[in-house]
N, C-alpha and C positions, 0 to 999 in steps of 0.2 A: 581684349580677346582678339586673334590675330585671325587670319583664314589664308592659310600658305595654297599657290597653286593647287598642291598633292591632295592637300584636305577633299576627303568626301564627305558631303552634306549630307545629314539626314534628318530628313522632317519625320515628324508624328501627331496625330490632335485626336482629340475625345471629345463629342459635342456633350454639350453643359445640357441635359435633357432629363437625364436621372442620375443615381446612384451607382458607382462604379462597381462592374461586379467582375466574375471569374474570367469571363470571355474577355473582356478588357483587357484586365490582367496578361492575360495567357496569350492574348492574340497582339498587344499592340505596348502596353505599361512595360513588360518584365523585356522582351527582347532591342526593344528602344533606349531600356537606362541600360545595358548588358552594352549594347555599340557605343553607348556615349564614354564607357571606359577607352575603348579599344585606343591604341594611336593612329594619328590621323584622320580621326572624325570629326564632324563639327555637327552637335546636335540641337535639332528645332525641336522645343515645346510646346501645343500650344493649346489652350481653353477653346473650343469651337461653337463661343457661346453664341454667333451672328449662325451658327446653323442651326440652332436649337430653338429659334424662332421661327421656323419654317416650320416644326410641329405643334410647338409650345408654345401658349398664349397665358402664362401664369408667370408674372413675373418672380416671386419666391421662391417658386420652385426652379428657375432658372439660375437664381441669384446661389440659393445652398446647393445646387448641382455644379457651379463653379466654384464654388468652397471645396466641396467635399473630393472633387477631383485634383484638386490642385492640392490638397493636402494626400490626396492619397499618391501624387508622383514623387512629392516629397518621402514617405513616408519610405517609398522605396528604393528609395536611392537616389535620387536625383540630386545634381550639384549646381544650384540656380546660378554659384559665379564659376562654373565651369560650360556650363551650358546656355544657351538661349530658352528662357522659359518663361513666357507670356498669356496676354488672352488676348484673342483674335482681333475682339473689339477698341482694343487699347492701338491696334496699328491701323490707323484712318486709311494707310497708301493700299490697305488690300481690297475694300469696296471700289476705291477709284482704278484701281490695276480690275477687278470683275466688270466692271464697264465698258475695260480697252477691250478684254478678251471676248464679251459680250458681240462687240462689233466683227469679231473674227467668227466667233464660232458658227459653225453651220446648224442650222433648225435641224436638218434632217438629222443627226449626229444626235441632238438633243431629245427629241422621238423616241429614241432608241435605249437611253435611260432607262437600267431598271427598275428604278423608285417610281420611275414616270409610267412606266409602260404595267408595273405590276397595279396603281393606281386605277390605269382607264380598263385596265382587265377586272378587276373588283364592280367597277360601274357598268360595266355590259354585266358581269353575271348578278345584277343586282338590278338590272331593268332601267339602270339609269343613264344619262348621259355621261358621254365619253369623257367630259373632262366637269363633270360635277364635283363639287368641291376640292376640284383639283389648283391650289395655286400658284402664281409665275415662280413662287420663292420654290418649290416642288421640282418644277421643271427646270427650273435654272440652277440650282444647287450643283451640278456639277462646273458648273461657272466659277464658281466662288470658291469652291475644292482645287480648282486649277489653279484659279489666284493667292490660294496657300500656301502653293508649292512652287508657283512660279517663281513671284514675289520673291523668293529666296533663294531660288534658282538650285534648289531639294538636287543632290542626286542619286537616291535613295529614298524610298517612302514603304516603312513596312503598316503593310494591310491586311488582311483578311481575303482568303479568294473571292468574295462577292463584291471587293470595291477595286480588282482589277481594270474592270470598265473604266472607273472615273479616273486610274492615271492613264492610260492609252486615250482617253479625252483632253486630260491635260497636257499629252504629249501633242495631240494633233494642235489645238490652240494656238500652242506654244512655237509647234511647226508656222502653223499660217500666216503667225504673226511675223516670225522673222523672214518668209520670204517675202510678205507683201512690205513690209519696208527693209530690209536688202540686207541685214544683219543677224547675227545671231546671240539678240539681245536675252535670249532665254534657252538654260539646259533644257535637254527633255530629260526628264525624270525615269526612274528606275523601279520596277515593283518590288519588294523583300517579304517574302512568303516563310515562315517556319513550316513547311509540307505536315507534321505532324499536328500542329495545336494552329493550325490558322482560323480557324470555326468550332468552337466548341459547341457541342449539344446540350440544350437547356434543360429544366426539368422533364418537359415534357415529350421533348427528343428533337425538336425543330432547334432551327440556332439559338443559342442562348444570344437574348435579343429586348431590349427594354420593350420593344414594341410587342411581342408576345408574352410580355408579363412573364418570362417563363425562368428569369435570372437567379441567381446566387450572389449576393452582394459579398462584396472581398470580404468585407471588414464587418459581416454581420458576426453577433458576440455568435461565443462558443457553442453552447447549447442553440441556440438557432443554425447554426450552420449544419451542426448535426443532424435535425431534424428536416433539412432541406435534402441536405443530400439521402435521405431517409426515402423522401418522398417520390425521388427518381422513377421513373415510369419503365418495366422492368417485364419480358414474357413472363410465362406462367411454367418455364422448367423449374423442375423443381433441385434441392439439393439432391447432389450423386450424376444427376445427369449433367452433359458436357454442354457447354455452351460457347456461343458465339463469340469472342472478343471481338473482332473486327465489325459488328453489327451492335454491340453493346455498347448504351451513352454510357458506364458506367465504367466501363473498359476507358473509352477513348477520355474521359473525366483523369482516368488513373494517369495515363499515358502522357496525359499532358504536364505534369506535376511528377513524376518518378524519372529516374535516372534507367537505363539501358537495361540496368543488370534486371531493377525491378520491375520494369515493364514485361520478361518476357520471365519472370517468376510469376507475373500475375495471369500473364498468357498461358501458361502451363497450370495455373490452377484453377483460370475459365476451363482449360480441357478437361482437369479434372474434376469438375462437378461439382464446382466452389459455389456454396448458398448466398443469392441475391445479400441478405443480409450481413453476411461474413465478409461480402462486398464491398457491400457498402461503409462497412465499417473500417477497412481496410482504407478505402478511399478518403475517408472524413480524418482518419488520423494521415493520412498522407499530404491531405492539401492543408491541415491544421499545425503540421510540423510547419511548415514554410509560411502560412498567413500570421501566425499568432503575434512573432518579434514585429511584426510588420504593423499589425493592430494595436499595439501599443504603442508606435510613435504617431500612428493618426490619431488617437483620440487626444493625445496630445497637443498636436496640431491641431484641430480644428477646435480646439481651447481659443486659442490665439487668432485667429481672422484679421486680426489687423495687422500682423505678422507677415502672411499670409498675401495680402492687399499690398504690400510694401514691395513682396519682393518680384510681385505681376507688374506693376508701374514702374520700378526700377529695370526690369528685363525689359519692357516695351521700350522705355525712352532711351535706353542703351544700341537697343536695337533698330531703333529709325534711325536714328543717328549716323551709326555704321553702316546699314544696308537699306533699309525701304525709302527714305525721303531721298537720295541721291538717285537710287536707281529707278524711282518712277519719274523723279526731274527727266531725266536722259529719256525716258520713254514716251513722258509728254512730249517732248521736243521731237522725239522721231514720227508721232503721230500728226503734228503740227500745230500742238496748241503752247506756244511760242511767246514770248517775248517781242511784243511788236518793234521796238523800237531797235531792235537786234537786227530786224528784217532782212534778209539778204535778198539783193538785187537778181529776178527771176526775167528769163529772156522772155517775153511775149509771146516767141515760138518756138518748138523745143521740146513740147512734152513738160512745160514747166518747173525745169532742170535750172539749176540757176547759173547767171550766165557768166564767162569766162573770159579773161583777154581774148585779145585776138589781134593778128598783125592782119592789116587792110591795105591791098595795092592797086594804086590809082596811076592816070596818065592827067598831067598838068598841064596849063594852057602854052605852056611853055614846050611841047613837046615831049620833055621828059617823062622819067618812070619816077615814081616814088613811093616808098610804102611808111607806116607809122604803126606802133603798137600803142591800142585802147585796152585799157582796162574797162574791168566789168559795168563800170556807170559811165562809159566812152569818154573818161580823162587819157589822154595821149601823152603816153609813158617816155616813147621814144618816136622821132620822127626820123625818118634819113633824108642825103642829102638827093639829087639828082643823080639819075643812071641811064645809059643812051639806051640798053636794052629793057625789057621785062625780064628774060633770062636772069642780067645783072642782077636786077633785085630781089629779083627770089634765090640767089644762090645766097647772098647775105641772110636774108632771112632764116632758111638756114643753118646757116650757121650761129647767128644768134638763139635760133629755138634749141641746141646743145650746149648751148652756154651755162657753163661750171663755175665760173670764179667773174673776177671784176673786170678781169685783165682783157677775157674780149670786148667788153664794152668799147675798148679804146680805140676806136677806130675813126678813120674821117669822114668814111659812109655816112656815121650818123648821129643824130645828136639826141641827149638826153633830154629829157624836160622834167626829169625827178632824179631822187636818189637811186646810187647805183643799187646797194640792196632794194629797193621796189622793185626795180625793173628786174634784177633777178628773180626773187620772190614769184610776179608773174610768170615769167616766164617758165619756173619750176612747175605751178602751177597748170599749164599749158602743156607741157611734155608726160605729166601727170594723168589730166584728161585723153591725153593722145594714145596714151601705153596701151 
């Protein structure tokens, strides 16, 4: 798999925490395999199983929450040899890449976290301390959301509008790091919003959301899906009277799953005084058209697990291979945890810059001028011979420090003590620093 300059990246992950349901689908599964067609994309997969331990302390239900998601990407299209598609935990270089960022990222910035801050707002209105059961995995989680995207150098991540915050986090990080060491070792990342289905409303009208229990599972059988969306929480107009679309989860449910023409068919018969139930029903065969071909090849899938497991390990080591183990080498080395025996020779003073040839011009007991070029561990490269002025010898100099080829070396000013390519080499080196 190749990654041409033009290629734009795009990341997407699901944490492994429950059971994949519509908002998923609608908000992050269906718009992610839809770009991984397009030309010119290069798309990330991935299990966010190392986030789902930040809420979840049940290891089985972690374990069949990365089954059933991973079979539900397949299920929809996903092309695992056309694509990057992994779990989180199978790439070691992204805990050690949330480290580096860890050291960048600003506390205050972290604070500011909605996950974090909705948290210590729950323990004030609950009498408790501000960070009661609040843990670093909690607070730091957009650490590690950075590190998923940086890792990869994403440039594109479609989200949902409530995890806009976390890539404008990833972007600052990302920023901080490449100025504080002088590169730009990392994209900043791009947010991709579908404006109409980025948040879907749950049964109960809050986002449809594992943590308010309030979801629609993709792939629940038929007759259960029906009776879920049954249950949808709905005013008290009755049929004949006109109702809201744009304030209806049952509406914006439709909207998210219909085509153009249908959406403003069902707009026009919210106006006309279309019965919750006739609604609803309308809605349950609308999302049942498009899940059902789809729920036959998961249960299929998740037959197979070992299947499954092959083709997660086979995507992770394909995947270091080509990008994370190369590019956190290069990032370790920019940080300075190094290859000691590689060490490069640092001046003593200097701001800790490492240090450079340099031509050095002295007066000998002889009256003379003379200068000589040291390299960076002071082996003297080139020496000259005697010159009655100092002028003299810096006009040479000089002229050596523009030297292009072999041919100025040849002079009787002065004399070599290495090969001609060293003493060019520094010297290039020299004019380099100087620019």
């Amino acid at each position: 798999m190749t990654s041409p300059a033009s290629t734009t990246r795009v990341l997407t992950g699901i944490t492994t925490s429950g059971t994949p349901h519509l908002g998923n689908y609608v908000g992050a599964i269906r718009p992610a395999v839809a770009a991984s067609h397009a030309a010119g994309v290069e798309s990330f997969y991935f299990l966010a199983d190392y986030h789902a331990l930040i809420k979840v302390q049940e290891p089985a239900r972690v374990q069949r929450s990365t089954l059933e998601i991973a079979a539900t990407w397949l299920a929809c299209g996903l092309e695992p040899d056309k694509v990057w598609f992994y779990r989180q935990s199978d790439i070691p270089e992204i805990p050690e890449l949330t480290w580096l960022l860890t050291c960048v990222a600003g506390k205050g910035i972290l604070n500011r976290a909605h996950a974090y801050k909705a948290a210590v707002d729950k323990n004030r209105a609950d009498g408790e301390d501000d960070d009661a059961g609040i843990t670093a995995g909690l607070f730091m989680y957009p650490v590690l959301m950075a590190a998923d995207i940086l890792i990869f150098n994403a440039n594109k991540v479609p989200v949902g509008r409530d995890q806009i915050q976390h890539i404008e986090m990833a972007r600052d990080f990302g920023q901080r790091f490449n100025h504080l060491f002088g590169k730009d070792y990392f994209t900043l990342p791009e947010v991709v919003i579908e404006e109409n289905v980025a948040t879907l409303p749950g049964l109960d009208g809050r986002k449809m959301s594992k943590s308010y229990d309030n979801t629609i599972p993709l792939f629940a059988p038929r007759n259960e899906l029906k009776k879920l969306i049954a249950s949808i929480v709905t005013d008290s107009r009755a049929p004949g009277e006109a109702k809201d679309a744009d304030g209806s989860h049952v509406f914006q449910l439709y909207q998210a799953f219909a085509s153009a023409d249908e959406t403003a068919a069902m707009r026009q018969a919210f106006a006309d005084g279309i019965g919750w139930g006739d609604a609803k029903q309308q809605l349950f065969e609308r999302i049942d058209a498009e899940v059902a071909p789809l729920r036959e090849k998961y249960e299929a899938l998740m037959a197979r697990p070992a299947e499954i497991e092959a083709i997660l390990r086979d995507g992770a080591q394909r995947l270091r291979a080509r990008y994370a183990t190369p590019f956190v080498a290069e990032l370790r080395h920019a940080v300075g945890l190094r290859d000691l025996s590689q060490q490069a020779v640092e001046e003593k003073k200097g701001g800790g810059k490492a240090a450079l040839p340099q031509f050095k011009q002295y007066r000998d007991k002889d009256g003379r001028f003379y200068f000589k070029l040291v390299d960076a561990e002071g082996n003297v490269l080139v020496q000259s011979n005697g010159f009655d002025s100092p002028k003299d010898a810096g006009g040479l100099i000089a002229v050596l420090k523009q030297a292009e080829q072999a041919d100025a070396m040849e002079t009787p000013e002065i004399v070599l003590q290495v090969p001609v390519d060293e003493v060019l080499a520094a010297l290039a080196a020299l004019r380099e620093s100087e620019a």
